[in-house]
C-alpha positions as CSV (number, residue, x, y, z in Angstrom):
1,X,-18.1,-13.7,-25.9
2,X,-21.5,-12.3,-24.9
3,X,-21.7,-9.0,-23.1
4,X,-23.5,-11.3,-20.4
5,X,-20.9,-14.0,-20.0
6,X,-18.2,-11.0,-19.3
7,X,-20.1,-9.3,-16.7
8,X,-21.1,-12.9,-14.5
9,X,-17.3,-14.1,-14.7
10,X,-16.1,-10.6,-13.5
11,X,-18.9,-10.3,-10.8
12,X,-16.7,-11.2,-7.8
13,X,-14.5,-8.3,-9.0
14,X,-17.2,-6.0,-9.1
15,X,-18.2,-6.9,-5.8
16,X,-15.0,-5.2,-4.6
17,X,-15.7,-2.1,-5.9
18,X,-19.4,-2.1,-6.2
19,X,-19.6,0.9,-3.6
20,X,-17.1,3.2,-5.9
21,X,-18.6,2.3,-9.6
22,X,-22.0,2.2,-10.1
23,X,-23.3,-1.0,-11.8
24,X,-24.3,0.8,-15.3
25,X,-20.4,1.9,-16.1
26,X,-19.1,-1.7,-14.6
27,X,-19.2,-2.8,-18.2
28,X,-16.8,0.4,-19.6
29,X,-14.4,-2.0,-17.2
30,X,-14.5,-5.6,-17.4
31,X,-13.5,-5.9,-20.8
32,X,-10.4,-4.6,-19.9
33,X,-9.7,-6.4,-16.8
34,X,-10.3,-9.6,-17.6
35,X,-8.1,-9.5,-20.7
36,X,-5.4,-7.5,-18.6
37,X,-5.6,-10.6,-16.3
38,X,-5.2,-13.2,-19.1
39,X,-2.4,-11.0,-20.6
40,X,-0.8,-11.5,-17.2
41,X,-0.4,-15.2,-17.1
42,X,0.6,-15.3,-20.7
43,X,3.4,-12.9,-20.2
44,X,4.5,-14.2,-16.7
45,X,3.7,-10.6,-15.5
46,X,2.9,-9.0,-12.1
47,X,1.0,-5.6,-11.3
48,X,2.5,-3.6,-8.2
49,X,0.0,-0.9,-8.0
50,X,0.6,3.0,-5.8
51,X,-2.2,3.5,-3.1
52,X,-3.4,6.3,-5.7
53,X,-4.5,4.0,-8.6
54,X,-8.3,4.1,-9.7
55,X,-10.3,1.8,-7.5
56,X,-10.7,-0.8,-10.6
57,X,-7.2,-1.1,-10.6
58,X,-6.1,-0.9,-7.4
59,X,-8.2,-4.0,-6.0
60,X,-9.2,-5.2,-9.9
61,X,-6.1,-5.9,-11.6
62,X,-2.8,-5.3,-8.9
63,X,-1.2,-8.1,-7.6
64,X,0.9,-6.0,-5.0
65,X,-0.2,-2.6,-3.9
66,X,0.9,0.0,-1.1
67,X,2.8,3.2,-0.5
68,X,6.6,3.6,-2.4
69,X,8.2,2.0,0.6
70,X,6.0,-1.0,0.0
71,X,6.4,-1.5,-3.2
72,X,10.3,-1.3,-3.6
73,X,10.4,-4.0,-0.9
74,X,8.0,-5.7,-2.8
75,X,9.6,-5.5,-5.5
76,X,12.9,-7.3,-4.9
77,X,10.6,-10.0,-4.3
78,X,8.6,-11.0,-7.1
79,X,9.2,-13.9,-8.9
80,X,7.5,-12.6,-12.6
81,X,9.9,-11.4,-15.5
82,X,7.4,-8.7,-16.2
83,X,6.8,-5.9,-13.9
84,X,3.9,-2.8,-14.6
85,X,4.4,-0.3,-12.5
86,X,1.3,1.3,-11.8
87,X,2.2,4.4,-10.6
88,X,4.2,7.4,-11.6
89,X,7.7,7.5,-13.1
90,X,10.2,7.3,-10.4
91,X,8.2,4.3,-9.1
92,X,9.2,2.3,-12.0
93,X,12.9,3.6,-11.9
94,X,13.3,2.2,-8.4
95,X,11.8,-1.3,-9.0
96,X,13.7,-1.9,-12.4
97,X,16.8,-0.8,-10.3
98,X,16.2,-3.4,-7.9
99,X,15.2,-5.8,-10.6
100,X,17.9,-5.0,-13.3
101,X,17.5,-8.4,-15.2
102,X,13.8,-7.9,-15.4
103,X,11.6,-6.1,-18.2
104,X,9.5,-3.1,-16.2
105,X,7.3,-1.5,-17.9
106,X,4.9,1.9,-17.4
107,X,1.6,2.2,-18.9
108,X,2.5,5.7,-19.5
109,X,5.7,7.5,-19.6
110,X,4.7,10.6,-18.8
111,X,3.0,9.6,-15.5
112,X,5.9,12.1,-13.9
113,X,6.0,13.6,-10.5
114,X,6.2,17.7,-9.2
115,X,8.8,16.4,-6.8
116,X,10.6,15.0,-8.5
117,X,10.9,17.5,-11.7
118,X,11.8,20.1,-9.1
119,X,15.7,18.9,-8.8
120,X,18.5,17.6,-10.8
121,X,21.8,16.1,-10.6
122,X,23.5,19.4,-11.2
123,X,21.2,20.8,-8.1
124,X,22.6,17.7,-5.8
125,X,26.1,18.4,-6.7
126,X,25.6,21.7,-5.8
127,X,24.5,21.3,-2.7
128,X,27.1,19.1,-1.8
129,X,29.5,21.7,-2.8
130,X,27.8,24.3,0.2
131,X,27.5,22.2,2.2
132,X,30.5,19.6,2.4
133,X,30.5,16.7,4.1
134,X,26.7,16.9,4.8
135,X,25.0,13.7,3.7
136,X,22.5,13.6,1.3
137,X,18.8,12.2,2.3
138,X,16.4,11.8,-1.1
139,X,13.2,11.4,-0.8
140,X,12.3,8.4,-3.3
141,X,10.0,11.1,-5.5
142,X,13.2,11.5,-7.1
143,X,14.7,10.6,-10.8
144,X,17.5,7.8,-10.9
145,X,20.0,10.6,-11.9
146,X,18.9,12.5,-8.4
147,X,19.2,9.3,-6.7
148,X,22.5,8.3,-8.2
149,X,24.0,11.5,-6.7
150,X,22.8,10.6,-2.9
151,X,24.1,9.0,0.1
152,X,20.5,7.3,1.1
153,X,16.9,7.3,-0.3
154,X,13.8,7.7,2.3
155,X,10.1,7.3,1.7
156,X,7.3,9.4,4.0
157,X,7.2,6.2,6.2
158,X,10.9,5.7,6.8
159,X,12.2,9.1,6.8
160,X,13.2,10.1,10.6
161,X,14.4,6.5,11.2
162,X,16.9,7.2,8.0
163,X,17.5,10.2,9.4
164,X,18.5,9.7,12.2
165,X,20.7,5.9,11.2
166,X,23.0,8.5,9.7
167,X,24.2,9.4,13.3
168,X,25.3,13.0,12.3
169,X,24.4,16.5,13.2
170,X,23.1,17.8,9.8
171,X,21.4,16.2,6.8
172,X,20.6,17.8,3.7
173,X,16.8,16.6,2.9
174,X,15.5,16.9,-1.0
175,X,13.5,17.9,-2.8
176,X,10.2,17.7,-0.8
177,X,10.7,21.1,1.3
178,X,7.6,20.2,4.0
179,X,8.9,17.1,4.5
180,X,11.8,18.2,5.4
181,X,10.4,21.0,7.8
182,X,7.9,18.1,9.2
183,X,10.4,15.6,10.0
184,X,12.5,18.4,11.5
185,X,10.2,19.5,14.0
186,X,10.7,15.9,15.3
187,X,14.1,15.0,15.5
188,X,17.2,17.3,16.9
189,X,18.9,16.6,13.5
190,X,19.6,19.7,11.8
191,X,17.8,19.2,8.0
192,X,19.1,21.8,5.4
193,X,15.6,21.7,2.9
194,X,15.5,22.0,-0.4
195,X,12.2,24.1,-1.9
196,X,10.3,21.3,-3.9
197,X,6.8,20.5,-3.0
198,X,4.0,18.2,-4.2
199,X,1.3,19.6,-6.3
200,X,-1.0,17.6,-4.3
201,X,-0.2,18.2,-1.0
202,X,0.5,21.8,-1.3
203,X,-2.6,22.7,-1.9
204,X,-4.5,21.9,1.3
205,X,-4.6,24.7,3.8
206,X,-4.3,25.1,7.8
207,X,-7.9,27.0,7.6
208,X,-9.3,24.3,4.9
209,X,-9.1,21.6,7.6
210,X,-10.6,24.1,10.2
211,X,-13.5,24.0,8.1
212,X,-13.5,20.7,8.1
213,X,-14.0,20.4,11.3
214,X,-16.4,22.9,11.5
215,X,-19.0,21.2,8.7
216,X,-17.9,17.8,9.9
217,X,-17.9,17.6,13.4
218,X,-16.3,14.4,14.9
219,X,-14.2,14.5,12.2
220,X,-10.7,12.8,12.3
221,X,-8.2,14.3,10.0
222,X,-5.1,12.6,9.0
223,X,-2.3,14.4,6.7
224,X,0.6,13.4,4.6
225,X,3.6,14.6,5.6
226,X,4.0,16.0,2.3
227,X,1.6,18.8,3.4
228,X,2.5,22.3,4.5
229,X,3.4,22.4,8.1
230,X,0.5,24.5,9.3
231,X,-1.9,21.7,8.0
232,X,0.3,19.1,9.7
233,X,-0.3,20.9,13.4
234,X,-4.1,20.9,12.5
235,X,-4.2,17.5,11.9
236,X,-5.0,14.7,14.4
237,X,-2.2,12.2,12.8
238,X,0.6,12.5,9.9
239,X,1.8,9.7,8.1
240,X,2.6,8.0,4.8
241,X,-0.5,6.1,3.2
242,X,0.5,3.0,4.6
243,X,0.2,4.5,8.1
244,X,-2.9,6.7,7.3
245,X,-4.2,3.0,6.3
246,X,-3.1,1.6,9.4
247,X,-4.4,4.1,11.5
248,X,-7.8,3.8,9.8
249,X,-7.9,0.1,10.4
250,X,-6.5,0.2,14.1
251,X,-8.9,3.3,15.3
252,X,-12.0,2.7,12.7
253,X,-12.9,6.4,14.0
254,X,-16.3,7.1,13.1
255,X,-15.9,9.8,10.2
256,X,-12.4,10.6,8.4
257,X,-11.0,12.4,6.3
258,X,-7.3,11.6,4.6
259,X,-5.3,14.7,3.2
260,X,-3.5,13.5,0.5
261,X,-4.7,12.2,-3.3
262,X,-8.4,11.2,-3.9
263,X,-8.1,7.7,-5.0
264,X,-6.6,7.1,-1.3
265,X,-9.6,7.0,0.4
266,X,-11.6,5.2,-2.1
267,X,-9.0,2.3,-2.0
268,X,-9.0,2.4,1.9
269,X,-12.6,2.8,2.3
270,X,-13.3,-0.5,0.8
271,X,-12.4,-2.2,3.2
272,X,-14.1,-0.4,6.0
273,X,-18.0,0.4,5.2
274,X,-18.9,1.2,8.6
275,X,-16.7,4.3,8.4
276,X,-18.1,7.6,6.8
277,X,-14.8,8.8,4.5
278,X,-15.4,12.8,3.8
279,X,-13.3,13.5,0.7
280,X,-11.4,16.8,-0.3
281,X,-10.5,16.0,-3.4
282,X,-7.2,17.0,-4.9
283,X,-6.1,14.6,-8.0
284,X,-2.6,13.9,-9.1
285,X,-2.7,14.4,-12.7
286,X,0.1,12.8,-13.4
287,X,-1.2,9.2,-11.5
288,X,-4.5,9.8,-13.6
289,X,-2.6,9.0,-16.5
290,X,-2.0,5.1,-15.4
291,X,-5.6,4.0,-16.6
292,X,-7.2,0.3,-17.4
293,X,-6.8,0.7,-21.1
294,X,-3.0,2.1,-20.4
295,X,-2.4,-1.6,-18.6
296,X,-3.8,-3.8,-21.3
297,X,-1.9,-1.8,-24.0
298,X,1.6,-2.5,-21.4
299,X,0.8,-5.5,-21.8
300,X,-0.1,-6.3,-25.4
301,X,2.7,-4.4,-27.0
302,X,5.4,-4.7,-23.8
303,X,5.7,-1.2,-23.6
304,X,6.7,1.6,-22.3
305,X,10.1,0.1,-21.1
306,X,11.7,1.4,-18.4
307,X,15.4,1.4,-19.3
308,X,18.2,3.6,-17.4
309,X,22.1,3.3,-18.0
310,X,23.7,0.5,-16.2
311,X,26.3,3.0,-14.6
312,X,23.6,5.0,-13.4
313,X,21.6,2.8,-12.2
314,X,24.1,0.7,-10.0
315,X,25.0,3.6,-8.1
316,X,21.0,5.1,-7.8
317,X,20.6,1.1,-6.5
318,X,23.0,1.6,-3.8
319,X,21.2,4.4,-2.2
320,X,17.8,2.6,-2.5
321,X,19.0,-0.2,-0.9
322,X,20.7,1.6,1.9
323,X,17.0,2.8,2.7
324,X,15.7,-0.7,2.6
325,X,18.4,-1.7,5.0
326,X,17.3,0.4,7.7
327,X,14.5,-1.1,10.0
């Protein structure tokens, strides 16, 4: 196969991305895509992909892509045996939960999460134990075992609505401590916080998006709700990066800026050229180890397996589908 032939049958993929990844490293790619797409159909396999993949991922090789809400619904709905995760750990706990029979596998095992290191089962139980009879709320950055000890998962998106379904006066919310405090400042629940945060969203600061605004003016500025508080009452919107998409698409304001991982707003700002995209740029290390390469090798060896113990997992399931239930 001439170097040639691969870079004219993979030039409608490029296309997609040809405003990320300039034309000279193209090639470093399309070797790599086009066999992770014919490894693919040979082993009846299907990409779900986090809104912080690579570009050349994300709208290269992914089949199904979105924020953790997204894909676990999506996930219960894919006809494939072969699921890659392309994301970070927990991610590809939840969808082999929901898809026990099926083989899910992650590029790279130790794509973890800060979150969701921050707490254990011990730590759950715990907290049960001060506080009994409080219900348990988990965030989805959360291991199986975390999970497994919990009344009902949430994601950024869903988490006041699951909050509030509960119909009680006091939640316990873990691990992500801001938010926690963010989704407290907008509902009378009482939410007893536990102190994990997000490498990521930690970082940015209340008088970081002041300068923002400052050298940018115009700007709109849109936060995670993973972000400190302070930096959540700077901001002009707060959502997950479903809604941050959503917003984009629905208000096309003029200049942007997204607070959350890098890779967010190159994904979204394919799709929207007119709009100037400023980019602080704070990686998730742990995301950046789910690479082209990693796929293929998934793929070609049907590894890394995700495998969790059946007891486990059933009662982790139950609290992930008590999230899905609530609309």
């Amino acid at each position: 196969m001439s170097a040639t032939a691969l870079l004219e049958r993979t030039a409608p993929l490029y296309d997609r991305v040809k405003t990320l990844i300039p034309a000279i490293e193209w090639p470093v790619f399309a070797d790599d895509i086009e066999a992770i797409l014919r490894l693919k159909r040979e082993r009846n396999a299907v990409i779900l992909a986090h809104n912080y993949m690579t570009p050349e991922i994300f709208h290269c090789v992914a089949d199904i892509v979105g924020d953790s809400l997204a894909l676990a619904r999506e996930a219960m709905k894919v006809d494939e045996q072969v699921i890659v995760l392309a994301g970070v750990h927990f991610m590809a706990e939840t969808a082999k939960m929901l898809n026990p029979s099926k083989t899910v596998l992650i590029p790279d095992s130790r794509a973890g999460c800060s979150l969701a290191e921050s707490i254990t089962a011990a730590d759950v139980r715990l907290m049960r134990q001060r506080h009994p009879g409080v219900p348990v709320v988990t965030y989805v950055n959360s291991s199986a075992a975390v999970k497994a000890e919990s009344d009902i998962c949430c994601t950024s998106g869903n988490a006041l609505k699951v909050v509030e379904s509960l119909g009680v006066e006091r939640v316990i919310m873990l691990p992500d401590e801001y938010l926690a405090q963010n989704i407290a400042a907008q509902t009378k629940v009482k939410i007893i916080a536990w102190a994990g945060h997000c490498e990521v969203h930690e970082r940015f600061t209340a008088a970081e998006v002041r300068a923002l605004r400052a050298d940018y003016p115009g700007v709109t500025i849109l936060a995670h709700p993973e972000c400190p508080p302070d930096v959540v009452a700077e901001a002009d919107y707060t959502g997950s990066t479903a809604d941050m998409s959503g917003y984009v698409g629905r208000e096309r304001p003029a200049r942007v800026v997204l607070l959350t991982e890098c890779s967010m707003a190159d994904n979204v700002s394919v799709g929207y050229p007119d709009i100037e995209f400023v980019r602080p740029c704070n990686l998730c290390p742990h995301m950046k180890r789910i690479t082209l390469p990693g796929i293929r090798r998934a793929l070609e060896t049907m590894t890394e397996e995700v495998v969790i113990d059946p007891v486990l997992m059933d009662r982790a399931r139950l609290s992930v589908e008590r999230m899905l239930a609530v609309r």
